[in-house]
DOGU-432798 format. One record per residue: chain; x, y, z of N, C-alpha, C, O in turn. Coordinates in pm, whole numbers, plus 50000, padded with zeros to 5 digits. Each point is the difference from the previous one (the first is absolute). Layout:
N
(A, (X, Y, Z), (X, Y, Z), (X, Y, Z), (X, Y, Z))
...
This chain:
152
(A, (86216, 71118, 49601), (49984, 49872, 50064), (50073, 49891, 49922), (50063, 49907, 50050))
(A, (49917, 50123, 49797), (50086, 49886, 49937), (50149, 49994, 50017), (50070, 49899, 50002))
(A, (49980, 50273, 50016), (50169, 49966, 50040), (49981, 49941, 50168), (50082, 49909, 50017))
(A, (49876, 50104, 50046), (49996, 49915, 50118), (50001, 49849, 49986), (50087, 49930, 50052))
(A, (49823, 50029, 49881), (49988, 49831, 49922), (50134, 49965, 49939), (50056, 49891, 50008))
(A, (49986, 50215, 49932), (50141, 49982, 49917), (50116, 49986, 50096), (50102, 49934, 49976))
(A, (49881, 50113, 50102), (50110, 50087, 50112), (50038, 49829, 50059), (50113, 49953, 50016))
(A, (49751, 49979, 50008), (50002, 49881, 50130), (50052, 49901, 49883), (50071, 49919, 50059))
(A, (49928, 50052, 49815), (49987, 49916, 49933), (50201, 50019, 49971), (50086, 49912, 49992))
(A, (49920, 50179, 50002), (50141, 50043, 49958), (50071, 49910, 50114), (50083, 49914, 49970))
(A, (49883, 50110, 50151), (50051, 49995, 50161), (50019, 49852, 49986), (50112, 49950, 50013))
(A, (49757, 49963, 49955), (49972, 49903, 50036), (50110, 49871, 49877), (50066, 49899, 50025))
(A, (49905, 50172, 49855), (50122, 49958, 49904), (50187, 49983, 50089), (50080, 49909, 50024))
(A, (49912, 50225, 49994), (50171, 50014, 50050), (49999, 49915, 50144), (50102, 49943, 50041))
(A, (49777, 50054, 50027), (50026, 49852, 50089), (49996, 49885, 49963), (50054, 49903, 50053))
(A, (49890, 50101, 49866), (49982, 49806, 49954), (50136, 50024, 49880), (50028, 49890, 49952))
(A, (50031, 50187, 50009), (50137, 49959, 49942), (50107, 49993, 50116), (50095, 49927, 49972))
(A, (49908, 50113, 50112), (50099, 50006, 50160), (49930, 49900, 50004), (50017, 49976, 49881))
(A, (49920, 49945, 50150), (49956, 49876, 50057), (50057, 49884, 49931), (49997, 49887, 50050))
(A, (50060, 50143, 49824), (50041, 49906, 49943), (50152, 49995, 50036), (50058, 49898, 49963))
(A, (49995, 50171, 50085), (50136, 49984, 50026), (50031, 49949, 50159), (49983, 50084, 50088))
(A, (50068, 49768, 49956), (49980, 49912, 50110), (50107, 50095, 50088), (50100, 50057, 49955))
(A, (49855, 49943, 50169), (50035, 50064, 50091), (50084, 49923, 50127), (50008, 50032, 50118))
(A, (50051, 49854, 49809), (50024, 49913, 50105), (50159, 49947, 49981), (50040, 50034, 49888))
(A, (50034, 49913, 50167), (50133, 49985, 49987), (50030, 49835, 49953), (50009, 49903, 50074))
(A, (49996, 50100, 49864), (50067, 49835, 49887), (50141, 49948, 50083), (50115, 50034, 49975))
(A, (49831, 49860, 50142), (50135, 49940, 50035), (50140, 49938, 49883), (49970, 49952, 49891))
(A, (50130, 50056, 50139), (50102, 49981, 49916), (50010, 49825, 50009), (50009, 49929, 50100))
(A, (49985, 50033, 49743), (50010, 49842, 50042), (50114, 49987, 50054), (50094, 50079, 49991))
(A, (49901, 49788, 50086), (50117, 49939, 50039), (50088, 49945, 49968), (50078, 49931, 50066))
(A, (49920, 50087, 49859), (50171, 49987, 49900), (50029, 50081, 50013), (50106, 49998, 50063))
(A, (49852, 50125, 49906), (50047, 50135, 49974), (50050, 50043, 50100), (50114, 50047, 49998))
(A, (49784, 49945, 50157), (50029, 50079, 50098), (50156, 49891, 50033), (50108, 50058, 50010))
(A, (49888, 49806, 50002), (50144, 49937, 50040), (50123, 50054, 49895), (50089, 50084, 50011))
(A, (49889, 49864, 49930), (50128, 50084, 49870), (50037, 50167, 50082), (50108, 50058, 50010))
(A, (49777, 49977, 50030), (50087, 50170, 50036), (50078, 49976, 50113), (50110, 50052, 50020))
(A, (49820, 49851, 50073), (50085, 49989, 50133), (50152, 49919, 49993), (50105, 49994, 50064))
(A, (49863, 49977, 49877), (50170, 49896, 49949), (50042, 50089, 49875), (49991, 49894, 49937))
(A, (50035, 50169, 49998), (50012, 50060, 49918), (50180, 50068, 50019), (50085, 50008, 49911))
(A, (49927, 50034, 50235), (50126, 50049, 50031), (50106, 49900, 50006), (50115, 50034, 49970))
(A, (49850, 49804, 50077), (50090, 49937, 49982), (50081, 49956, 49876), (49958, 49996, 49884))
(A, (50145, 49976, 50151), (50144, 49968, 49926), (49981, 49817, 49965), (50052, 49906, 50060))
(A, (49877, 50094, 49853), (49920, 49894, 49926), (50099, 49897, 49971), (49967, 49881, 50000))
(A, (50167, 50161, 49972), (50152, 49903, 49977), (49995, 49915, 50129), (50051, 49888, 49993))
(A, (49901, 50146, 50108), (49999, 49936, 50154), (49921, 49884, 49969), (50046, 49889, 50029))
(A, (49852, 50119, 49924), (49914, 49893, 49957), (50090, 49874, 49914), (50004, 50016, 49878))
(A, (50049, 49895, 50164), (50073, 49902, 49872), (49902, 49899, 49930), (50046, 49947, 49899))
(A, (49830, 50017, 50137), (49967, 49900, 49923), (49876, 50128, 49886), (49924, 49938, 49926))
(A, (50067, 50183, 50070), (49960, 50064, 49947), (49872, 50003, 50017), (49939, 50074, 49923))
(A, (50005, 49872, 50151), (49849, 49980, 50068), (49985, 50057, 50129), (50107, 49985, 50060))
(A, (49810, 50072, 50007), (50011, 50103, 50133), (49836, 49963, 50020), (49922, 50067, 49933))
(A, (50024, 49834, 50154), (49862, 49961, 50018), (49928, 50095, 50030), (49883, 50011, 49961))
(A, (50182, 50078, 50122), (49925, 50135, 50060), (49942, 50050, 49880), (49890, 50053, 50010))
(A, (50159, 49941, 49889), (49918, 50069, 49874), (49847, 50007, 49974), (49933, 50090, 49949))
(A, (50031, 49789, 50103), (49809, 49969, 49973), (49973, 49935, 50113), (50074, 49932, 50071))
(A, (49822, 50093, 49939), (49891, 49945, 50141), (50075, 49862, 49986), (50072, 49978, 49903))
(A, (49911, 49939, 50186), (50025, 49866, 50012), (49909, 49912, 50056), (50010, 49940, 50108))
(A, (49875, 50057, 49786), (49880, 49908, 50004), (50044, 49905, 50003), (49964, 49941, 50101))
(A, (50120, 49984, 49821), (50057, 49826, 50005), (50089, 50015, 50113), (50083, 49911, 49986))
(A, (49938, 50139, 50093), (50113, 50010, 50110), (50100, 49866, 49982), (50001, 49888, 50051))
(A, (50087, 50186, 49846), (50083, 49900, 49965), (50127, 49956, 50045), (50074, 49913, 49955))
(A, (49944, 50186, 50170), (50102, 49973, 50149), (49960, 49890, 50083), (50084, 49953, 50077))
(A, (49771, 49988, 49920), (49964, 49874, 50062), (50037, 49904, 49936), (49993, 49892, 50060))
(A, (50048, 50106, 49833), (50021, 49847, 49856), (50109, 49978, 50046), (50078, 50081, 49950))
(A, (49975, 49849, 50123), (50118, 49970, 50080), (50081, 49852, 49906), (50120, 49973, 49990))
(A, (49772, 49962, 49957), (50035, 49866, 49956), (49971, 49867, 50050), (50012, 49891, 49944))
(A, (49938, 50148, 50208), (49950, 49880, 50097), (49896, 49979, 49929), (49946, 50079, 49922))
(A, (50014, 49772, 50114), (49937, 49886, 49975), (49834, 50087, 50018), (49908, 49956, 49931))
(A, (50070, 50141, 50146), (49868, 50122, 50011), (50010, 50096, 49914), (49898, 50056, 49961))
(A, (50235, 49983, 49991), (49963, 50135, 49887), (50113, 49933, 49871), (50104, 50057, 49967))
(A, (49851, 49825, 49980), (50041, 49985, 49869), (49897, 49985, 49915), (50045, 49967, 49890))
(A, (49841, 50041, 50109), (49873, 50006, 49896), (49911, 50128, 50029), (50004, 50063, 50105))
(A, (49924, 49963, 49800), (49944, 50109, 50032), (49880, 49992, 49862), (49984, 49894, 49939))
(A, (49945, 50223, 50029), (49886, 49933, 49896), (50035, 50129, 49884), (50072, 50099, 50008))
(A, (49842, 49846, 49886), (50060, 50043, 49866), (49966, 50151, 50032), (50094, 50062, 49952))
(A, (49807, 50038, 50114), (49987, 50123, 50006), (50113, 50059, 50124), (50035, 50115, 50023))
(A, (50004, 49758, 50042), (50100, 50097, 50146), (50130, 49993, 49868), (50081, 50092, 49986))
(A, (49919, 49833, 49959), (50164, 49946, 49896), (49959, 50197, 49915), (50045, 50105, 50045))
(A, (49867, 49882, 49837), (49971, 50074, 49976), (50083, 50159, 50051), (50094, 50063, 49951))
(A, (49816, 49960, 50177), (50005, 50098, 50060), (50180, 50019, 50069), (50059, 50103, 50031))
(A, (49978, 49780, 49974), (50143, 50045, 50031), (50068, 50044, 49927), (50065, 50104, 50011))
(A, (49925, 49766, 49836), (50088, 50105, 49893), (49974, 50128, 49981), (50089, 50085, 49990))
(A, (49815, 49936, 50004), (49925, 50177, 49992), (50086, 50065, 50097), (50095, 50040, 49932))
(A, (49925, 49992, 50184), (50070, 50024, 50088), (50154, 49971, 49984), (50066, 50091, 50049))
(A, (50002, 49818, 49901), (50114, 50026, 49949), (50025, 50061, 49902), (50094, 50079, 50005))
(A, (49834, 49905, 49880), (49962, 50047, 49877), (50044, 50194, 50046), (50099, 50067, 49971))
(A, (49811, 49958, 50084), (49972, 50149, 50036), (50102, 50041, 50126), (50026, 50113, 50041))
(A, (50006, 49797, 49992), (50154, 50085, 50143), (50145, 49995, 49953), (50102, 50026, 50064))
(A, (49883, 49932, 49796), (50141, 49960, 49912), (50010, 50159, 49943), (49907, 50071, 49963))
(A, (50252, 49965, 50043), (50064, 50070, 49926), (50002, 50018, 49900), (49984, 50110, 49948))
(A, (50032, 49801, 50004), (50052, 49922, 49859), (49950, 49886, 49946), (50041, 49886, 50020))
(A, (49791, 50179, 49850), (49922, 49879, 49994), (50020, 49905, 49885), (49934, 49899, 49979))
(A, (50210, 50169, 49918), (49995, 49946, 49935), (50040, 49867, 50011), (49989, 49933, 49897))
(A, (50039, 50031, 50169), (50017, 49791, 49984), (49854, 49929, 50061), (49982, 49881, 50024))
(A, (49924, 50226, 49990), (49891, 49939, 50079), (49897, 49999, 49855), (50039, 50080, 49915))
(A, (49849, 49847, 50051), (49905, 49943, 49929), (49868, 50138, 50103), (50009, 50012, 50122))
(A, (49900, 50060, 49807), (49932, 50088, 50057), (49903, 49920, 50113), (50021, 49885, 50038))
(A, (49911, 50168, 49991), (49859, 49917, 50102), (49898, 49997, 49894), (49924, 49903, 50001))
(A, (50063, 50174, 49920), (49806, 49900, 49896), (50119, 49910, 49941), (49965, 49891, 50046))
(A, (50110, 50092, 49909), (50087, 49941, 49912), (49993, 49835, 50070), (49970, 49904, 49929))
(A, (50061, 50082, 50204), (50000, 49919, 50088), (49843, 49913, 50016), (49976, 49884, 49969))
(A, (49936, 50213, 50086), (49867, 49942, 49979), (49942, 49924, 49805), (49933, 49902, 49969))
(A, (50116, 50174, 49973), (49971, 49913, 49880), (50099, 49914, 49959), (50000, 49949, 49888))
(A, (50078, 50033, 50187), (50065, 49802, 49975), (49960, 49970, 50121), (50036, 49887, 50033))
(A, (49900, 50174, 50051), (49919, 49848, 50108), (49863, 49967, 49879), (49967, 49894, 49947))
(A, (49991, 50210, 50043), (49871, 49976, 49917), (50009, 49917, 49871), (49928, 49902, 49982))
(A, (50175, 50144, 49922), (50017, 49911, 49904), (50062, 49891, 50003), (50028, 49950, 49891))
(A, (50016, 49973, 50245), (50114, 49874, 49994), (49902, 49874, 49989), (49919, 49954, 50081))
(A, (50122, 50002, 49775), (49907, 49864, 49964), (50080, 49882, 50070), (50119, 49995, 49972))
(A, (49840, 49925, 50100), (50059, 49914, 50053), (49880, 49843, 49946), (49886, 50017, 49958))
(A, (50176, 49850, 50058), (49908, 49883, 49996), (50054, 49997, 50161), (50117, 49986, 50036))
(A, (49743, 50034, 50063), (49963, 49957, 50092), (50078, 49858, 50107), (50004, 49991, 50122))
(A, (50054, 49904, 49759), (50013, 49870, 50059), (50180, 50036, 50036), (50076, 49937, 50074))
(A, (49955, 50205, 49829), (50168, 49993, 49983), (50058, 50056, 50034), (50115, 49976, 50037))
(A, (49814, 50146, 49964), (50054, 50140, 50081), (49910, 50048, 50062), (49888, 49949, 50010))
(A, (50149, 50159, 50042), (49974, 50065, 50127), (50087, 50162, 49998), (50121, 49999, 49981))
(A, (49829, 50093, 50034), (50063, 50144, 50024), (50014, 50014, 50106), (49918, 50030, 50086))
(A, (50218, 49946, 49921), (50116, 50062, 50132), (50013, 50112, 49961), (49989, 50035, 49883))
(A, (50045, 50062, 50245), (50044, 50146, 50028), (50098, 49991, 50121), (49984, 49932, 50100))
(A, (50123, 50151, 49871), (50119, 49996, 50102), (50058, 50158, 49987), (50069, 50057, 49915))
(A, (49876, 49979, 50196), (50098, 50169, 50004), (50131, 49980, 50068), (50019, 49959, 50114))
(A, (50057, 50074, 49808), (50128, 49934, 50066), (50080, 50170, 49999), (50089, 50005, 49916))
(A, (49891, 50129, 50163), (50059, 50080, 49985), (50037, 50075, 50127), (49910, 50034, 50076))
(A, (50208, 49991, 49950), (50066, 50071, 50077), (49964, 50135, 50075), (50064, 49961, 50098))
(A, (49907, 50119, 49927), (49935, 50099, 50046), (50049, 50064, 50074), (50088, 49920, 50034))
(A, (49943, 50231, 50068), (50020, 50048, 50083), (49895, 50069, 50062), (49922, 50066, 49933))
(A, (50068, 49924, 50201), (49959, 50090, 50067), (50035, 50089, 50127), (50050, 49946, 50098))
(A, (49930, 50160, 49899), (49985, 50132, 50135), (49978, 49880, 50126), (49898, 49942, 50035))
(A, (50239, 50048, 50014), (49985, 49994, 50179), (49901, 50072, 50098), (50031, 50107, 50051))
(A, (49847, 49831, 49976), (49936, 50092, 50099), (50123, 50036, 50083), (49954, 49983, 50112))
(A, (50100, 50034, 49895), (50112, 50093, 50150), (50083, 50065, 49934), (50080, 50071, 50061))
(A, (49921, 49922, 49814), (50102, 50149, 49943), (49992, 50112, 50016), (50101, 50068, 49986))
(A, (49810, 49975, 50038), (49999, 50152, 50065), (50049, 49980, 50130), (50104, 50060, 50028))
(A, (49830, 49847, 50085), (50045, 50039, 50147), (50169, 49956, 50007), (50083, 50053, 50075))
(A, (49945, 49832, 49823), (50190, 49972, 50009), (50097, 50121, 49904), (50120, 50004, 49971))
(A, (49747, 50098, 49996), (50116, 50098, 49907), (50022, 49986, 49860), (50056, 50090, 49938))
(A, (49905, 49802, 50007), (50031, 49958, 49847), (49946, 50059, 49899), (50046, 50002, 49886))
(A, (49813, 50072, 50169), (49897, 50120, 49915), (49958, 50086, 50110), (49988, 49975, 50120))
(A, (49991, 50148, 49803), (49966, 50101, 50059), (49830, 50041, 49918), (49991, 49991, 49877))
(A, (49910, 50044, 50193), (49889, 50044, 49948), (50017, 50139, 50048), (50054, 50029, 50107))
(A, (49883, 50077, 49786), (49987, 50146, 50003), (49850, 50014, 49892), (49969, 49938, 49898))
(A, (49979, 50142, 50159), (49860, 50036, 49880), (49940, 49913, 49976), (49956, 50007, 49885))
(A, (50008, 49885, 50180), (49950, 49926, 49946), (50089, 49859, 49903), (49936, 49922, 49929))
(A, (50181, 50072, 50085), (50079, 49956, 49866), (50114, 49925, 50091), (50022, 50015, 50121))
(A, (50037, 49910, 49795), (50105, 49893, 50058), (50110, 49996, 49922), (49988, 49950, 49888))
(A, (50146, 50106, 50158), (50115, 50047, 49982), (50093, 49902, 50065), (49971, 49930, 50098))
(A, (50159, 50074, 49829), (50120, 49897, 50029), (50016, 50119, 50076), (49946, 50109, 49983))
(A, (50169, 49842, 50139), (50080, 50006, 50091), (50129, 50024, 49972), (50052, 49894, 49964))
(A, (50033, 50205, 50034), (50140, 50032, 49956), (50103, 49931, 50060), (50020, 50029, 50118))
(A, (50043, 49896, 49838), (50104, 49911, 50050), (49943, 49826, 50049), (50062, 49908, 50054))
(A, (49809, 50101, 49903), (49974, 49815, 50036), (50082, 49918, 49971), (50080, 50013, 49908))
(A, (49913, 49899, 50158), (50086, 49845, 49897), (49856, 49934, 49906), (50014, 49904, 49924))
């Protein structure tokens, strides 16, 4: 009877160690999963070295047009854009990091009566034509977005 007791206890061990191993599938962040889908393009196409498609576009920074309605915005949308340029850039070395950024908003001593912290994103950007695939300019296969042989 006691190897029976033993038998269930053994059983009940090797399930509760299988139980510890999650049985469930870990979505791919989104950086990750965009980077694979652009991944085939010919990145030299890109000239200002920035490709927006790179990161979600929470600050939707294709609306900042410059009109008299999208020339202000608040210190977390400012924030969140550089982040977003910050992270769709090629090439970060001329860029200052994102905590790097938040601690000179945080540390900028100003006298109240004299200054004031201005922010100005003043950067160039490219983005994916919604109609490049249907005018031919990219081709999608697998999931993925491929130049077109012979584009202008």
């Amino acid at each position: 009877m006691k190897y029976f007791y033993a038998s269930i206890m053994w059983l009940a061990c090797c399930d509760f160690a299988f139980s510890q191993i999650p049985n469930c599938n870990i979505p791919t962040p989104i950086n990750t999963g965009i980077a694979d889908i652009i991944s085939p393009l010919d990145k030299s196409q890109v000239p200002t070295g920035i490709l927006y498609e790179s990161v979600f576009p929470w600050a939707e920074l294709t609306t900042y047009d410059g009109s008299e309605n999208t020339n202000t915005t608040s210190t977390l949308q400012f924030i969140q854009a550089y982040n977003e340029i910050y992270h769709s850039s090629f090439s970060r070395s001329s860029l200052i990091h994102t905590s790097e950024l938040g601690t000179k908003l945080i540390n900028f001593n100003t006298d109240p009566d004299f200054h004031h912290p201005i922010g100005i994103i003043d950067y160039n950007f490219n983005t994916i034509n919604p109609d490049a695939v249907a005018n031919n300019l990219l081709s999608t296969s697998n999931g993925k977005i491929y130049d077109v042989s012979g584009r202008d």
